[in-house]
N, C-alpha and C positions, 0 to 999 in steps of 0.2 A: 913677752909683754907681761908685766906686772897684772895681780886679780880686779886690784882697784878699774885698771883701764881697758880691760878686757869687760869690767862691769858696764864703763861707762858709754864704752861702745856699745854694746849690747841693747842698755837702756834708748842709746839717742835713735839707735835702729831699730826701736821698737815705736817710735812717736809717729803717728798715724796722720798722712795728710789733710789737713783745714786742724788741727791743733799744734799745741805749745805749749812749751815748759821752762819752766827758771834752770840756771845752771845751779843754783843750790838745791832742787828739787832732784836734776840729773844724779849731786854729789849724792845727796841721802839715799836715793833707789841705786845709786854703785856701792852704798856702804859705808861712806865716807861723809857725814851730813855737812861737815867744817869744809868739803872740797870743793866752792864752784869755780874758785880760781882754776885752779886745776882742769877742770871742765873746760873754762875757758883755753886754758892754753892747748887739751885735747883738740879741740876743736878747731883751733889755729893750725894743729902738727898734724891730724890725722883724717880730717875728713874728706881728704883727695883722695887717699891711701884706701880708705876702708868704705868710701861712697857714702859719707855720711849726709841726712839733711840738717844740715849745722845752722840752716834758715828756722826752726823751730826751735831753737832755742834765746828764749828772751831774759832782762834781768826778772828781778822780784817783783817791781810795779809792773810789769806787763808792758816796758818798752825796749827798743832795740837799743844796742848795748853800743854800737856801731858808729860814729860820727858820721854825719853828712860829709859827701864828698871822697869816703871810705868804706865805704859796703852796705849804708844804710837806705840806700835806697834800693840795691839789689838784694838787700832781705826783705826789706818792705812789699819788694814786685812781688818775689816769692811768697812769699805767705799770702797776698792780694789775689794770685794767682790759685792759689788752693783754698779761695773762699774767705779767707783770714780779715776780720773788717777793723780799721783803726777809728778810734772815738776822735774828737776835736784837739785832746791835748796827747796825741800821738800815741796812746797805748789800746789795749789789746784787752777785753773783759776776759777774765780770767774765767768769768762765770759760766761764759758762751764755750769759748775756745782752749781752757786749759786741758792738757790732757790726762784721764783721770787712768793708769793702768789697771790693769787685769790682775787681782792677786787668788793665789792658791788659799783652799782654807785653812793650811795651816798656817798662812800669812806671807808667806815669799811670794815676791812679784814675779811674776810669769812672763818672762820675755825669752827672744832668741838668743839663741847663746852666739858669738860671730866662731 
């Protein structure tokens, strides 16, 4: 497994239940700040594999990324379920709920290595 994805797993197994994060937020703490595509497809290929909760991760406005009909309601349950509350036009206060990590003082973010 490539560092980039080794980071990005890393990062999404470090998102603490009742928060949430953008997949461009995921790219920048893997190292990669141009990556949330990437994230995305991560997340698509790996989160059976390595037990991810790929339910916290949101886009940039703080909505699920998901179409109804296709997993948007079973990310919605999830995060509903962990406290997670959605406003009237279906996003997520970043303010409340985003997740803010843990960094070292000399600036690296402190997460689990998988």
């Amino acid at each position: 497994m490539q560092r980039f994805t080794q980071n990005v797993v890393a990062v999404i197994q470090a998102i603490p239940k009742g928060k949430v994060t953008s997949y461009g937020r995921v790219a920048a703490l893997a190292g990669n700040p141009r990556g949330a595509r990437q994230v995305s497809r991560y997340l698509h290929s790996l989160s059976e594999k390595y037990d991810l909760p790929w339910h916290r991760v949101v886009n940039a406005a703080g909505k699920i990324s998901l179409p109804k009909g296709r997993g948007y309601e079973q990310q919605r349950a999830l995060l509903e379920d962990e406290g997670v509350v959605f406003s009237g036009s279906r996003s997520i206060d970043f303010s409340v709920f985003l997740w803010e990590p843990v960094s070292h003082p000399d600036g690296q973010l402190m997460v689990p290595q998988p």
